[in-house]
C-alpha positions as CSV (number, residue, x, y, z in Angstrom):
1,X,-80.2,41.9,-3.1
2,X,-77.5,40.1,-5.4
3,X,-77.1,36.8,-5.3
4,X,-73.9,35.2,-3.8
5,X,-73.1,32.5,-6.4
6,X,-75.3,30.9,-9.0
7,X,-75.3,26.5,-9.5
8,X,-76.8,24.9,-12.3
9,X,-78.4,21.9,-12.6
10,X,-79.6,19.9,-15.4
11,X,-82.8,18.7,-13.7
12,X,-85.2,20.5,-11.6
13,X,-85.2,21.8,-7.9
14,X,-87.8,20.3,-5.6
15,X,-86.4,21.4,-2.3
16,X,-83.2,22.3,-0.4
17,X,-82.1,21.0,3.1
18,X,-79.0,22.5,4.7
19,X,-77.1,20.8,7.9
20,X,-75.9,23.3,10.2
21,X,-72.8,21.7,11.5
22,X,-71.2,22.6,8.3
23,X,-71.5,23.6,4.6
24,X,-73.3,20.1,3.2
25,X,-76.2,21.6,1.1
26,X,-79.4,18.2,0.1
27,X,-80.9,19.5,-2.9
28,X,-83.9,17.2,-4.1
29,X,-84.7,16.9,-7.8
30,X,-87.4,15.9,-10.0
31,X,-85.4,12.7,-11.1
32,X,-85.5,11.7,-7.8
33,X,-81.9,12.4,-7.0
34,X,-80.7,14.2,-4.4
35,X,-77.5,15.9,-4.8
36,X,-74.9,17.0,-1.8
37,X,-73.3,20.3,-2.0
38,X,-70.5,21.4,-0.7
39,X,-70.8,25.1,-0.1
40,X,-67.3,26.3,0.9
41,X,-66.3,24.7,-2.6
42,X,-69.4,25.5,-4.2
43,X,-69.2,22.0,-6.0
44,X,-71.3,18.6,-5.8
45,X,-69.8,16.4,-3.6
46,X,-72.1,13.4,-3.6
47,X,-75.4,12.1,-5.4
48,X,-77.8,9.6,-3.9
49,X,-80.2,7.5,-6.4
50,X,-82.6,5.4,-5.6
51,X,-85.8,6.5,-5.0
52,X,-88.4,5.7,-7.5
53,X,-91.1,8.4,-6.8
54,X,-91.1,12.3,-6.5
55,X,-88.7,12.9,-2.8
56,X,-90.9,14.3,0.1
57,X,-88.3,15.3,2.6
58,X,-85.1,14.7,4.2
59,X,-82.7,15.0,7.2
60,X,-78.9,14.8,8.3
61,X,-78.1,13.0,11.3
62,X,-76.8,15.8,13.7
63,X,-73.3,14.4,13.4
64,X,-73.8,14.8,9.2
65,X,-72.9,11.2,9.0
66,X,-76.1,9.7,7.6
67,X,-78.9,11.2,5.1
68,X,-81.9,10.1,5.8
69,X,-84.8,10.7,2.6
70,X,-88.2,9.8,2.0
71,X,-90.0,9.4,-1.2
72,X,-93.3,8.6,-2.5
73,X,-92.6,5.4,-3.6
74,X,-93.5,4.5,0.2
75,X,-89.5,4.2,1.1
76,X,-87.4,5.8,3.6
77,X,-83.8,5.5,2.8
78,X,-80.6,6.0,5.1
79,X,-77.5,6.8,3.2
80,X,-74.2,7.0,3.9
81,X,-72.5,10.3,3.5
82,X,-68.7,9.9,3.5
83,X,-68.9,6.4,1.7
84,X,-72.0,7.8,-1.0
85,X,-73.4,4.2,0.3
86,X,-77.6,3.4,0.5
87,X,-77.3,1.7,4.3
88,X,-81.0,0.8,4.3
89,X,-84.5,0.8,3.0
90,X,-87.8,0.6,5.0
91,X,-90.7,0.0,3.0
């Protein structure tokens, strides 16, 4: 099987959450960054920083409004999607 299209990026993959609803693609990396994708487009539309440990998981609000990420620097994190805004921090 080929792939479909190829992405770089210039530091490493931890994980990959999709949302459903439409093409937004979370990729974690080892900076502690977490890029958004757009996949129609095939670019990166957003990226979230913050965190200050490796990121554990993550999840779109089903309307794709919010992210909402987890590290292990003991924080949860809501962001802001359209605005590429942190919202909150629980610690």
């Amino acid at each position: 099987t080929e792939p479909i299209h190829r992405m770089s990026f210039l530091e490493a993959i931890d994980w990959i959450k999709a949302y459903r609803m439409n093409s937004l693609l979370a990729v974690a990396h080892a900076d502690f960054t977490i890029s958004l994708i757009d996949m129609q487009t095939r670019r990166q539309i957003r990226s979230f920083c913050g965190h200050s440990g490796p990121l554990t998981d993550a999840c779109f609000s089903p309307d794709g409004r919010w992210l909402v990420s987890s590290s292990m620097d003991c924080t949860i994190r809501t962001w802001d999607v359209p605005s590429n805004k942190l919202v909150d921090v629980f610690r």
